[in-house]
Structure formats: structure tokens, C-alpha cells
N, CA and C of each residue as an Amber inpcrd file, in Angstrom:
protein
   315
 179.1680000 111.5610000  84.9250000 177.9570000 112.2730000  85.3040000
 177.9160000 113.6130000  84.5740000 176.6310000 114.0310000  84.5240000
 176.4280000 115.2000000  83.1290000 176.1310000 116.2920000  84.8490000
 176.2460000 117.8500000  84.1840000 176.0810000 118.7240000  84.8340000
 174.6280000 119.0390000  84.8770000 174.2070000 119.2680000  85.9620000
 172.6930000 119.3740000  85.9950000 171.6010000 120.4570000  86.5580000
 170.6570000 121.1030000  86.2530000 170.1300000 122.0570000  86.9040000
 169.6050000 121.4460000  88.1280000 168.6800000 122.3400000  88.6470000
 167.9670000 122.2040000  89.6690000 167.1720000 121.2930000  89.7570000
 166.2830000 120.6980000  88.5520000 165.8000000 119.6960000  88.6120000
 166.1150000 118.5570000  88.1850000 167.3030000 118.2250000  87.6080000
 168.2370000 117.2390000  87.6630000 168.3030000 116.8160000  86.2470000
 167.8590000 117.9490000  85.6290000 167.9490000 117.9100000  83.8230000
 169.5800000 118.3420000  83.6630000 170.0810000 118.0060000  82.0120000
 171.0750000 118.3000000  81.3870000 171.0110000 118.6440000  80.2750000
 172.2360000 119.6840000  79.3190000 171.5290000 120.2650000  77.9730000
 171.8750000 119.0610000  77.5550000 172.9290000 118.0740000  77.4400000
 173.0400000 117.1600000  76.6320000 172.5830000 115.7700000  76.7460000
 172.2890000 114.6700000  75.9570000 172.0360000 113.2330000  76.2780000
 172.3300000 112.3790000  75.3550000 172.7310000 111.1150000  75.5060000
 173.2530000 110.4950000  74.3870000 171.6440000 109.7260000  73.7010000
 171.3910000 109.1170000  72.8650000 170.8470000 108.1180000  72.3970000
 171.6900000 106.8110000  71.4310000 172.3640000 106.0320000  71.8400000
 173.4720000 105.1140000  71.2640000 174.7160000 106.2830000  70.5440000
 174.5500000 106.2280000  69.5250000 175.9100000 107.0550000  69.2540000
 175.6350000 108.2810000  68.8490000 174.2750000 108.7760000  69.0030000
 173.9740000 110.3140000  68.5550000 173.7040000 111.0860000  69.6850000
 174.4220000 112.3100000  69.7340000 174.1930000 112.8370000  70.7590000
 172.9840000 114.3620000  70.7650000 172.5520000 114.5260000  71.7160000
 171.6410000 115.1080000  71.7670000 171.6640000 116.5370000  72.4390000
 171.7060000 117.4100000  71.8880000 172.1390000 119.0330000  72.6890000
 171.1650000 119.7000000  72.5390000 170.7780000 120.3030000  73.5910000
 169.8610000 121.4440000  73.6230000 170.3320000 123.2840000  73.4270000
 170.0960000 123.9950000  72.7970000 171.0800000 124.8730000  72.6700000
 170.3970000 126.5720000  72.6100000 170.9460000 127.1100000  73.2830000
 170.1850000 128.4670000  73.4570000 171.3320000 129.6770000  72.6120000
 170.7830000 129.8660000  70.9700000 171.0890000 130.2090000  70.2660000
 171.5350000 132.0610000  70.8220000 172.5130000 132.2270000  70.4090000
 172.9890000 133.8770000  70.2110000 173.2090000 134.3540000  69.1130000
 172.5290000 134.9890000  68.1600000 172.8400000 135.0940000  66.6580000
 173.6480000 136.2880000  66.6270000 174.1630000 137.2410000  65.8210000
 175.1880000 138.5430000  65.6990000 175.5790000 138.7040000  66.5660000
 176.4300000 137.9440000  67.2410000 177.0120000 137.8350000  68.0100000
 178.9950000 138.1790000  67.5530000 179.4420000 139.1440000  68.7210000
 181.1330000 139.6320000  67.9490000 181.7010000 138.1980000  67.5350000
 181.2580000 137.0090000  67.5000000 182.7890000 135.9560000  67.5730000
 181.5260000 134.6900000  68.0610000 181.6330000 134.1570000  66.5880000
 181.5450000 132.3580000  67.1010000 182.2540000 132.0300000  68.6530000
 181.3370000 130.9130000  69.2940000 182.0540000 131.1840000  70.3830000
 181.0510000 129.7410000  71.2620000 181.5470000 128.7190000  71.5350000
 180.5250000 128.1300000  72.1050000 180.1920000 128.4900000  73.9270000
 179.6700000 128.6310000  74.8710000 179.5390000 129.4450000  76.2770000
 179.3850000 128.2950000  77.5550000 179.0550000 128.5220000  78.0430000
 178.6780000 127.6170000  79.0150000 177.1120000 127.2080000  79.5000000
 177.4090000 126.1780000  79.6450000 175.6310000 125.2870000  80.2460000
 174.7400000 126.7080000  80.4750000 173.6260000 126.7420000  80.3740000
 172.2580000 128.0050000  81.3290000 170.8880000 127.1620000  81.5200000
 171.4200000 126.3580000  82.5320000 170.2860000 125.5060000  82.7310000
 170.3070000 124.4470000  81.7100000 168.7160000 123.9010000  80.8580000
 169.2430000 122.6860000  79.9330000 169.4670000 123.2940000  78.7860000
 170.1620000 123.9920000  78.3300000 170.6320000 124.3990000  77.5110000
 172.0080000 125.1530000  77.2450000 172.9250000 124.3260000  76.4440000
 174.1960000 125.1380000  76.0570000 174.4300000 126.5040000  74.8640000
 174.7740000 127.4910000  75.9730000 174.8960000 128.6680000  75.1280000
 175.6540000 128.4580000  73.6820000 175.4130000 129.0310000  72.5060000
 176.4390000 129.0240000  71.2640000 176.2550000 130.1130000  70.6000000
 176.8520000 130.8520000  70.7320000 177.0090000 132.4220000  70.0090000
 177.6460000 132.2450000  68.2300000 176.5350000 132.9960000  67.8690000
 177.1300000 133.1440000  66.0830000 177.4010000 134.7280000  65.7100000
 177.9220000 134.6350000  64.6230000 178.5500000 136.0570000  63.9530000
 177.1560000 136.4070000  63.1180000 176.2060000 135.3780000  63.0790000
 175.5760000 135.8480000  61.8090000 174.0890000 136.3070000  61.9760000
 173.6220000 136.8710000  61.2340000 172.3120000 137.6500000  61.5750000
 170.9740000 136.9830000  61.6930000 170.1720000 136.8520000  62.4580000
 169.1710000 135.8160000  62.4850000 168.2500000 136.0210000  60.9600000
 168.0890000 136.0150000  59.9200000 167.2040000 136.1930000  58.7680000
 166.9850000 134.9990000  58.2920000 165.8950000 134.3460000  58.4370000
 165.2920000 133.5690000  57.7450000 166.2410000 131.9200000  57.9620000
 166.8070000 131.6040000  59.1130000 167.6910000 130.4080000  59.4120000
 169.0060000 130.5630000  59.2900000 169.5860000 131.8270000  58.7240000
 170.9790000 131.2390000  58.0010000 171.7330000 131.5150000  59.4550000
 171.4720000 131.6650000  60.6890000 172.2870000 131.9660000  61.9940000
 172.3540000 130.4720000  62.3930000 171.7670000 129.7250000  62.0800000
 171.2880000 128.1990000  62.5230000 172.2250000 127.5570000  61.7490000
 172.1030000 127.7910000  59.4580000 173.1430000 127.0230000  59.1090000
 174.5340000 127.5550000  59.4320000 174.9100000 128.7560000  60.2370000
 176.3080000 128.8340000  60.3870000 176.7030000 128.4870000  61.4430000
 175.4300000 128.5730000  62.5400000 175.9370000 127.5420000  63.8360000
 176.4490000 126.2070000  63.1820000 176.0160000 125.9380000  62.5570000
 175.9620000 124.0920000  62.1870000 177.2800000 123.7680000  61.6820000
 177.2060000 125.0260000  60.7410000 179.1070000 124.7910000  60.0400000
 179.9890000 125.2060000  61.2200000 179.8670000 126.1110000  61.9540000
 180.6530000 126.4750000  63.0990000 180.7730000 125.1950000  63.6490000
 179.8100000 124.4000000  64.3850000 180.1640000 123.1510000  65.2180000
 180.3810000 122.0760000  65.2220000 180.3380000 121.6400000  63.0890000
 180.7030000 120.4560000  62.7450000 181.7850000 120.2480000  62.9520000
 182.8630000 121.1810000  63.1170000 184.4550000 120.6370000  62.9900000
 184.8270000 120.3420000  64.7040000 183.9310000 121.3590000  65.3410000
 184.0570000 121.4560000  66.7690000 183.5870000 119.6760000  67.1700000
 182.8350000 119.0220000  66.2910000 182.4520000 117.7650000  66.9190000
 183.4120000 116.5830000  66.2760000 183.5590000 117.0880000  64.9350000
 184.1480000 116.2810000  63.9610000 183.7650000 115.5300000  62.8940000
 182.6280000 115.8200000  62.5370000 181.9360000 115.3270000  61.6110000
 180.9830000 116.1710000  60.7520000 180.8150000 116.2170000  59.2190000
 180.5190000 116.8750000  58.2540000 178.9370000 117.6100000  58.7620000
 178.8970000 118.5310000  58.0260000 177.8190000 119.3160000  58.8410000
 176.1520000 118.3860000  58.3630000 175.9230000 117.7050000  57.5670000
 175.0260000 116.8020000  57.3290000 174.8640000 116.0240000  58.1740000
 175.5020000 115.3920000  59.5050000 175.5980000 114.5670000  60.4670000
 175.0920000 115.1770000  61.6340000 174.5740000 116.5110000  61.4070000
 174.1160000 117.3220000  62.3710000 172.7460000 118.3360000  62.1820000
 171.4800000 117.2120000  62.6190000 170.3520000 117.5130000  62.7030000
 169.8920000 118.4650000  63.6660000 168.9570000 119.1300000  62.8270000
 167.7400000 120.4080000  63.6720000 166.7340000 119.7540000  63.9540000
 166.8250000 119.4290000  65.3370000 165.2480000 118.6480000  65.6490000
 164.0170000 119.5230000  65.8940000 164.3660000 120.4120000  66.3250000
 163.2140000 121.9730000  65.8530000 164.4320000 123.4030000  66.4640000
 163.4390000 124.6640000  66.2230000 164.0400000 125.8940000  66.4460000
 164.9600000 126.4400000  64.9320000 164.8520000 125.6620000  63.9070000
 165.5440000 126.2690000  62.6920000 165.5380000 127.8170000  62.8710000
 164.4460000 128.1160000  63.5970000 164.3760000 130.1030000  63.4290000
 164.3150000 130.5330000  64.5920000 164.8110000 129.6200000  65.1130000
 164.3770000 130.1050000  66.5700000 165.5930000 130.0590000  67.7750000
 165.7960000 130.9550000  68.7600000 167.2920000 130.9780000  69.4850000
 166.8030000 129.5480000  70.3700000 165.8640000 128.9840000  70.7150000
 166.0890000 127.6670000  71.2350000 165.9320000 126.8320000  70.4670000
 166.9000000 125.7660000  70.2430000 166.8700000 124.7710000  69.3190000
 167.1310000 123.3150000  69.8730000 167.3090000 122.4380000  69.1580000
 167.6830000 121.3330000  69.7560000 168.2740000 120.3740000  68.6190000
 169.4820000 119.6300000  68.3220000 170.4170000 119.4460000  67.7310000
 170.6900000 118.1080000  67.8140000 170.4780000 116.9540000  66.7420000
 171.1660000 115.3800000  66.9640000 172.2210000 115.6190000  65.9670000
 173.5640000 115.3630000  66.4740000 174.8170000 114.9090000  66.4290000
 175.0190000 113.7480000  66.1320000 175.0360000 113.0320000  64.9320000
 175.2560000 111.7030000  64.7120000 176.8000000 111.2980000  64.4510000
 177.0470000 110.0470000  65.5090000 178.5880000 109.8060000  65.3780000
 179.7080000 111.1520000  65.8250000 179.0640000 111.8730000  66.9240000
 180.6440000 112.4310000  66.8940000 181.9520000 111.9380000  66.7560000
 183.3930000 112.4970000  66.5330000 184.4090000 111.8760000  66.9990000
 185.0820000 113.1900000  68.1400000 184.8780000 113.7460000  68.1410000
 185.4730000 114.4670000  69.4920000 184.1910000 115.2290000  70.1580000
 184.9270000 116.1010000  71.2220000 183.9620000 116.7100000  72.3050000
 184.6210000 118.1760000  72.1980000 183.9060000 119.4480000  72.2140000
 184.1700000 120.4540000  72.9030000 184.2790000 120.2750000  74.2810000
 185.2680000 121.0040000  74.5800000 185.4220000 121.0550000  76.4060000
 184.8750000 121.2250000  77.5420000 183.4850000 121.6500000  77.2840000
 182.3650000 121.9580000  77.4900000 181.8670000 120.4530000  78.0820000
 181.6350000 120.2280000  77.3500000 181.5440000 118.0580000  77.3300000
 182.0380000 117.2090000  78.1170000 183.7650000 117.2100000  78.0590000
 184.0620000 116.7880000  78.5270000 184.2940000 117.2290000  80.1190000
 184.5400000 118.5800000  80.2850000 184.6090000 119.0680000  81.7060000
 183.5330000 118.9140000  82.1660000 182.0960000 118.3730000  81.6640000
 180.7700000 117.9790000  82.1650000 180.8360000 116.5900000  82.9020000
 181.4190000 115.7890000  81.8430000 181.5510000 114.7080000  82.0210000
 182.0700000 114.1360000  83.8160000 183.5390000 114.8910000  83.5030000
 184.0230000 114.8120000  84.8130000 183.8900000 114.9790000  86.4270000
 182.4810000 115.9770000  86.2110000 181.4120000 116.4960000  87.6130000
 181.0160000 115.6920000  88.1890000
């Protein structure tokens, strides 16, 4: 079972093997850093300055290794410029802890 707000939403969802995250961006932020659930959306803090997307491509390199798979396997379904975004994960092979301690609720 996924962790859920009030209305019984979750930031994450699978669709067969791609997974689906909703994500409430922190750009210049002291320290990459992924946070915890805030409603349907998982916090992810970056080092880098919001200008023109590049806080988005360093989230992306930040969380490819965190999932396990090359950062091309990890789609912007919108929010490229924007602190809410939403993210398909194709084929992970692992979970941030985040995930899995969701899982277990």
C-alpha cells in the first residue's frame, strides 16, 4: 500500500514497469537531497539554480543513479520550468527509501 493524503491520492503510481512520480521541485537548494511525501507530491531538493530548466536536468542526473537507470529512461511529463513536475521512470532497478518505506504502510 502507497502512502496517501487526505483524499486517498499518492505522489507515486506504477503503469506496468514505468513508474510515475509527482514531484515538488526545490531548486538552490544547500545539498541534493531527496525529502519526504507533501501530499501528492515528493519533495526533491537541487543544488542548482532554476534558469531556464537546467535545475530539472540536474534533478534528473541526481535521480538516475538513485533509481538505477541512465538519465534518458527518465521522462518530464510537464513542469520542465516549473517546481511542480511530474516524472516517468522507465524500468527502474532499485527504489529510494522513500519508496520502499511507502510501500510497507
Amino acid at each position: 500500500m502507497r502512502p496517501r493524503n487526505r483524499t486517498g491520492e499518492s505522489f507515486y503510481a506504477w503503469e506496468g514497469d514505468t513508474l510515475i512520480v509527482n514531484i515538488l521541485g526545490k531548486p538552490g537548494s544547500p545539498r541534493d537531497a531527496i525529502g519526504k511525501p507533501h501530499g501528492t507530491q515528493l519533495r526533491v531538493s537541487v543544488t542548482a539554480a532554476p534558469v531556464g530548466g537546467r535545475a530539472t536536468d540536474h534533478m534528473l542526473r541526481f535521480l538516475a543513479p538513485l533509481f538505477g537507470v541512465p538519465v534518458h529512461r527518465i521522462e518530464v511529463v510537464f513542469g520542465q520550468e516549473q517546481v511542480h513536475k511530474q516524472l516517468r521512470i522507465h524500468q527502474p532497478t532499485r527504489l529510494p527509501a522513500v519508496f520502499r518505506s511507502a510501500e510497507e504502510l
